[in-house]
C-alpha positions in Angstrom: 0.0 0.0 0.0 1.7 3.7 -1.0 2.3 6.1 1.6 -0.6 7.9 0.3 -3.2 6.2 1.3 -2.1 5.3 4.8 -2.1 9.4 5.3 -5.4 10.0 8.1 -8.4 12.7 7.2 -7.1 15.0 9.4 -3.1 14.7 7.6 -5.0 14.5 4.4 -6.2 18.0 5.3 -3.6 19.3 6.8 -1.4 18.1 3.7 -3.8 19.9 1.7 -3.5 23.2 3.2 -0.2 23.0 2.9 0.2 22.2 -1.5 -2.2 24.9 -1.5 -0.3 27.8 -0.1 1.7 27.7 -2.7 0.9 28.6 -6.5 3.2 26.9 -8.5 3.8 27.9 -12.2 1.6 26.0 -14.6 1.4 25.2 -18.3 -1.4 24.3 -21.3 -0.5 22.1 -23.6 -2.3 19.7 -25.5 -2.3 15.7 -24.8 -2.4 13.7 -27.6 -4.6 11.3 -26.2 -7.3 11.5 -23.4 -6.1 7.3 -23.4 -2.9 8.3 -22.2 -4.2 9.2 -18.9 -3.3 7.1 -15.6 -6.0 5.2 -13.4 -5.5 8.2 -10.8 -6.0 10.5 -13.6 -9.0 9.3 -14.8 -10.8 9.7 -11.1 -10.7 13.4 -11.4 -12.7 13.8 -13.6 -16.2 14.0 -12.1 -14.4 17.2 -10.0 -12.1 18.1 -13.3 -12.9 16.9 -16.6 -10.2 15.5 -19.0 -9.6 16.6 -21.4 -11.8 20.0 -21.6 -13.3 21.9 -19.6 -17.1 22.3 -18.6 -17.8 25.7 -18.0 -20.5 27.1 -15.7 -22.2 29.4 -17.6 -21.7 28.0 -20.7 -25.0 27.6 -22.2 -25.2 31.6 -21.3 -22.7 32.5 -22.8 -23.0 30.9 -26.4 -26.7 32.1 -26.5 -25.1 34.9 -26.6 -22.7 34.4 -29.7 -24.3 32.7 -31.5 -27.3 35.2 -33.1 -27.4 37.2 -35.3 -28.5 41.3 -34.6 -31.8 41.9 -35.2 -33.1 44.9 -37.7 -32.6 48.0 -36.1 -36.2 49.3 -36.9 -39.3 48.3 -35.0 -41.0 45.2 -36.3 -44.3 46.9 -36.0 -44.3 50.9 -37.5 -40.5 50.7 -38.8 -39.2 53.7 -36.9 -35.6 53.4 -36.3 -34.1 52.1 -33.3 -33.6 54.4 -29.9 -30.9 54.2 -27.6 -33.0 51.6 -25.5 -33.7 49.0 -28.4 -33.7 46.1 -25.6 -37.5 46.4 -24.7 -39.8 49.0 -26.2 -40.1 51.1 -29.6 -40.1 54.7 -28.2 -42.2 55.0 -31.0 -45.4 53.0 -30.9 -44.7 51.0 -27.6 -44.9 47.8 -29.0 -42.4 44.9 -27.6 -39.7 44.1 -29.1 -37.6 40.8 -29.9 -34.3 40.3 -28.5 -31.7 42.5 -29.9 -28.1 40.0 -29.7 -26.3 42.7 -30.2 -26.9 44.0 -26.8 -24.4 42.2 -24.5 -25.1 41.5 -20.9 -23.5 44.6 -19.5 -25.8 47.1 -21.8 -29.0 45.1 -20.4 -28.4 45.9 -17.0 -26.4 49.3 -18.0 -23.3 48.7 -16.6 -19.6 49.4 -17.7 -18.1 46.4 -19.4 -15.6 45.7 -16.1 -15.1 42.5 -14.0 -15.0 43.8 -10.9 -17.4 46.2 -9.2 -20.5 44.7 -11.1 -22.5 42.2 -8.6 -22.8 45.9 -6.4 -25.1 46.9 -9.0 -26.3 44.2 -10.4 -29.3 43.0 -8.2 -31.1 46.4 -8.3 -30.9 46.6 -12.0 -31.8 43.0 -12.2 -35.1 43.6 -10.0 -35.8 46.6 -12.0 -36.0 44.5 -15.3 -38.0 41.7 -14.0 -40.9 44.9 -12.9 -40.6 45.8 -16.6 -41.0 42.2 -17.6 -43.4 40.8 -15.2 -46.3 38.9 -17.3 -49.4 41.0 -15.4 -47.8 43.5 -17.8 -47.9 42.1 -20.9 -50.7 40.3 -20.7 -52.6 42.0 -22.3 -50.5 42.2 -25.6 -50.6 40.8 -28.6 -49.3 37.2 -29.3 -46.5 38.1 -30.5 -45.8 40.5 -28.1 -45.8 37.9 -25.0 -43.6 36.1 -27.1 -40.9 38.5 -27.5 -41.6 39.5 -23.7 -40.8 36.0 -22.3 -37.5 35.8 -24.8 -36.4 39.1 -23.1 -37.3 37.8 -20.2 -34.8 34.7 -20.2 -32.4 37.0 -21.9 -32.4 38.6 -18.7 -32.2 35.9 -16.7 -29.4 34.4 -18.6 -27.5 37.9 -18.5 -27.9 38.5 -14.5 -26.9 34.8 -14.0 -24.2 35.2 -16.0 -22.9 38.2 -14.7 -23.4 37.3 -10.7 -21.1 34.4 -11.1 -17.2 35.6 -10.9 -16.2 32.4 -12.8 -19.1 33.2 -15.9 -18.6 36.8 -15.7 -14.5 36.1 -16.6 -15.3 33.8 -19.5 -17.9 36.2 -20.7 -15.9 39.0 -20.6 -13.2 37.2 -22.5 -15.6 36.1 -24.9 -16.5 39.7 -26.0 -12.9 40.7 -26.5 -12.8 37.7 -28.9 -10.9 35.6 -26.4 -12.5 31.7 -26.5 -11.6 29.2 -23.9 -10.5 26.4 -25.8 -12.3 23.3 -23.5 -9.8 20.5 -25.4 -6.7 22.4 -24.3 -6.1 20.2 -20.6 -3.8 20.7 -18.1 -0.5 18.7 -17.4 1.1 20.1 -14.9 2.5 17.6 -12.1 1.9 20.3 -9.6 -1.4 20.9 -10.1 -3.0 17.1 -10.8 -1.0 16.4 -7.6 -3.4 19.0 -5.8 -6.3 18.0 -7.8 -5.8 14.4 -6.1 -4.8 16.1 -3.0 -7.8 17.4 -2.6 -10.1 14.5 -3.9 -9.0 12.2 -1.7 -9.7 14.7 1.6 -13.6 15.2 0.7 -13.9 11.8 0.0 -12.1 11.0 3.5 -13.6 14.0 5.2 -15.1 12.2 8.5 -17.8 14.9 9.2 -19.4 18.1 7.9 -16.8 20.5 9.6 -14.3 18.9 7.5 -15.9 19.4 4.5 -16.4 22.8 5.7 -12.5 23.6 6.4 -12.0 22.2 2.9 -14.6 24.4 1.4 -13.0 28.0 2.7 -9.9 26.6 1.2 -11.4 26.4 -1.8 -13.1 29.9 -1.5 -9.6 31.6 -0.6 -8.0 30.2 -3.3 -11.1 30.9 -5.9 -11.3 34.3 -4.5 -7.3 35.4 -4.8 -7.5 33.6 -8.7 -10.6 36.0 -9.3 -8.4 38.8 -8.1 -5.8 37.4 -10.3 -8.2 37.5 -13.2 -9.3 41.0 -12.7 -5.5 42.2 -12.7 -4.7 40.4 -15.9 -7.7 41.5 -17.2 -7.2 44.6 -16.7 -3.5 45.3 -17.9 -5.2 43.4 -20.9 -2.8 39.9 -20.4 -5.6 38.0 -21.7 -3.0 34.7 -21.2 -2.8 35.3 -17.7 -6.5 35.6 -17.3 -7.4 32.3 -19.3 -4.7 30.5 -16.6 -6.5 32.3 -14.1 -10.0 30.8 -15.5 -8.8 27.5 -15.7 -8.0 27.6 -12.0 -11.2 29.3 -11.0 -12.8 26.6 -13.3 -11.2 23.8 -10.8 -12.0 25.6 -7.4 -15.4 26.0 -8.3 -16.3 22.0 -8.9 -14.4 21.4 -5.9 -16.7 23.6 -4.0 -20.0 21.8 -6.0 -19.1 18.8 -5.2 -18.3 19.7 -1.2 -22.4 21.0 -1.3 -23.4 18.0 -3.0 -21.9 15.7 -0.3 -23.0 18.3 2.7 
């Protein structure tokens, strides 16, 4: 039997803490094979997927991509979009469909920054779902209700989105035409050695306050990468932001799967 597995819960997680005060240097490449993966490799994968990556927030985000812009003139009398095109025709009122070309920050008005946004967010959110509420609309044409419940999940999409730090980095990415390519995978020794790390103390974790020193870990080290993320961002070293991503993108399934086993 390896040393390894002889280690206790409690030097499990005190091991743990210790690979993860350090932030060791890590590298992308690409494998050539998901088959040349080890038996211990090949565990992670409901906390980290190999190869790829399985983003929260994905199905957001590629709603988002992946339209076309609408006309710029109102459906109904033709007059030329306003400066508001997301809801209403200034003109004759009437509803309008989803305009793609509005990204998630216009929606909800806000400058198109990382940081700084969930401050503002929920007000503007609550004030959209007033304008959208279906006691509203109701009385509307068909088509009308139809384009209110599209903005509707727009909405929802964009404040989910937005509200998440880990979403809100890829997004943002995403608009500066920076993809996150989920078959890149990661291969440094460092880093899988954590990723087993801490594996084996949830699964070993003998109680709920275990899990729950585990989890702050986890929320430390997701927090300082999202800090990471918005400096990188920011001096536009969109490299360092997608390493950033990838370890917020780890963090944050370790945290889903402490809440699942809670």
């Amino acid at each position: 039997m390896s040393k390894k597995k002889l280690l206790t819960p409690l030097s499990s997680l005190l091991l743990l803490r210790r690979t993860l005060t350090s932030t060791p240097h890590f590298s992308i490449p690409h494998f050539q094979s998901r088959t040349n993966f080890s038996p211990n490799i090949e565990k992670l994968r409901p906390l980290f997927p190999l190869p790829g990556f399985d983003f929260p927030g994905k199905s957001f985000i590629s709603s988002q991509f992946g339209d076309k812009p609408n006309s710029p003139h109102c459906w109904n009398c033709s007059a030329a979009a306003q400066t508001t095109p997301f809801l209403l025709c200034s003109s004759c009122r009437c509803i309008q469909p989803v305009d793609h070309s509005v990204d998630y920050f216009q929606i909800f008005g806000l400058e198109r920054k990382y940081d700084s946004v969930e401050e503002h967010l929920e007000g503007k959110y609550k004030d959209w779902q007033k304008k959208l509420h279906p006691d509203l609309v109701h009385s509307k044409s068909e088509k009308e209700r139809e384009y209110a419940a599209e903005q509707s999940a727009r909405v929802i999409d964009a404040y989910r989105t937005l509200s998440k730090p880990l979403a809100r980095a890829i997004y943002i990415l995403k608009l500066e035409g920076v993809d996150i390519d989920e078959e890149e995978t990661l291969s440094d020794l460092d880093l899988l050695s954590e990723i087993m790390e801490v594996r084996e103390a949830v699964e070993e974790a003998p109680n709920s306050q275990a899990l729950n020193q585990i989890q702050s870990l986890m929320q430390e080290k997701l927090k300082q990468w999202s800090n990471s993320f918005a400096e990188a961002f920011e001096s536009r070293n969109f490299e360092e932001a997608v390493k950033a991503i990838r370890r917020m993108t780890y963090y944050e399934r370790v945290n889903e799967e402490i809440v699942k086993r809670q």
